[in-house]
Each structure stands twice: as C-alpha cells, then as structure tokens.
N, C-alpha and C positions, 0 to 999 in steps of 0.2 A: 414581514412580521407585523401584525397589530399589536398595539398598548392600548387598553384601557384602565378606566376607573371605574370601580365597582364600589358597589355598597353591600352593607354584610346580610349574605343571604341568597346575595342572588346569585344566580349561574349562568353556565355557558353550555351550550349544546355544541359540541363535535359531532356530526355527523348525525344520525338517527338512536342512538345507541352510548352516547358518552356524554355524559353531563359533570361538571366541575363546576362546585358549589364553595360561594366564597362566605366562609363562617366565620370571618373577623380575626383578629388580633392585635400585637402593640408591639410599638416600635419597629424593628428588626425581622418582626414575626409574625407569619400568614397562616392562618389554619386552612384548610382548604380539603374537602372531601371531594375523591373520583370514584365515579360510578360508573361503572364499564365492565361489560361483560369477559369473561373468563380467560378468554382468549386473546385479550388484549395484555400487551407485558408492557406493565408499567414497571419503570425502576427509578431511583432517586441519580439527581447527577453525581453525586456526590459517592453511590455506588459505584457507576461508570469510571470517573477518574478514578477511583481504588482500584479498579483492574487492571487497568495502563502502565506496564512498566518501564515502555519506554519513554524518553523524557522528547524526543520528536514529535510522537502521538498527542501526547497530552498536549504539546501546543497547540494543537490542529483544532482541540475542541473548543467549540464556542464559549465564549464569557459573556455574562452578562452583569453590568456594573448599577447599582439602584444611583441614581441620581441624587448627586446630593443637597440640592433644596429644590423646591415644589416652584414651580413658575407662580407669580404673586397670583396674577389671575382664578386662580383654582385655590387660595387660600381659604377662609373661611373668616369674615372679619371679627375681631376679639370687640366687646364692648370697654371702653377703659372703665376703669373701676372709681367709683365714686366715693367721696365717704362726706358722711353729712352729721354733724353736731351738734352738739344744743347746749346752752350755758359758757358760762368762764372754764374757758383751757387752763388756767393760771393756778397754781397748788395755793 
C-alpha cells in the first residue's frame, strides 16, 4: 500500500489512462475527481458493503482507519499571536 500527502490539485497517474485529481477539502472531507476511461468500474466502498449480506463477508473487507493526529513533523508551525498597544490600559 502507498500513503501519501498531496496538495490540492495535484494528481496521480494509475497506469497510462487513469488519473486521480486531488481538489481539496475540510476536515473529514476529500474531494477528489477520477478520470478513467469507460470501462473501468469504479464503485464507492461504501456501495460494496451495502451489498454484503452476510455478516462473515463484510469482515473480510478491508478497513481503513484516518489516523488520529498528524506526526508533529509534517505539522505546519502556527506563528503565536502578538498583540501590541499603545497608551494607558487603565479606564
């Protein structure tokens, strides 16, 4: 399996013919356009387990969990916020 980090825009080529374009979001939420020709059957997973009636099955299918915090490293450092004033504070 690869993981990467993307920036919004850019894509990935699958093969000569399938391109996956990462066009941002927030939070929770990825927008993400595929470009692939006709014959290729895309489906949502979320399709797939709706068809599973058995409860055996559906464990079989892979999970994938978002991590829940980002390794400090790959953070993005915050500037603290300054605040500057002029005159008597005193009412």
């Amino acid at each position: 399996m690869l993981r990467l980090t993307v920036s919004t825009e850019e894509y990935l080529m699958i093969g000569e013919n399938i391109k996956i374009v990462f066009l941002g979001g927030t939070h929770n939420h990825l927008r993400i356009m595929v470009d692939a020709p006709k014959d290729v059957n895309i489906v949502r997973s979320t399709v797939l387990e709706n068809k599973i009636t058995d409860p055996e099955e559906k464990a079989k299918l892979p999970r994938y969990y978002a991590e829940p915090q980002t390794d400090p490293r790959y953070l993005k450092k915050k500037n603290p916020r300054v605040i500057i004033t002029h005159g008597n504070l005193e009412p």
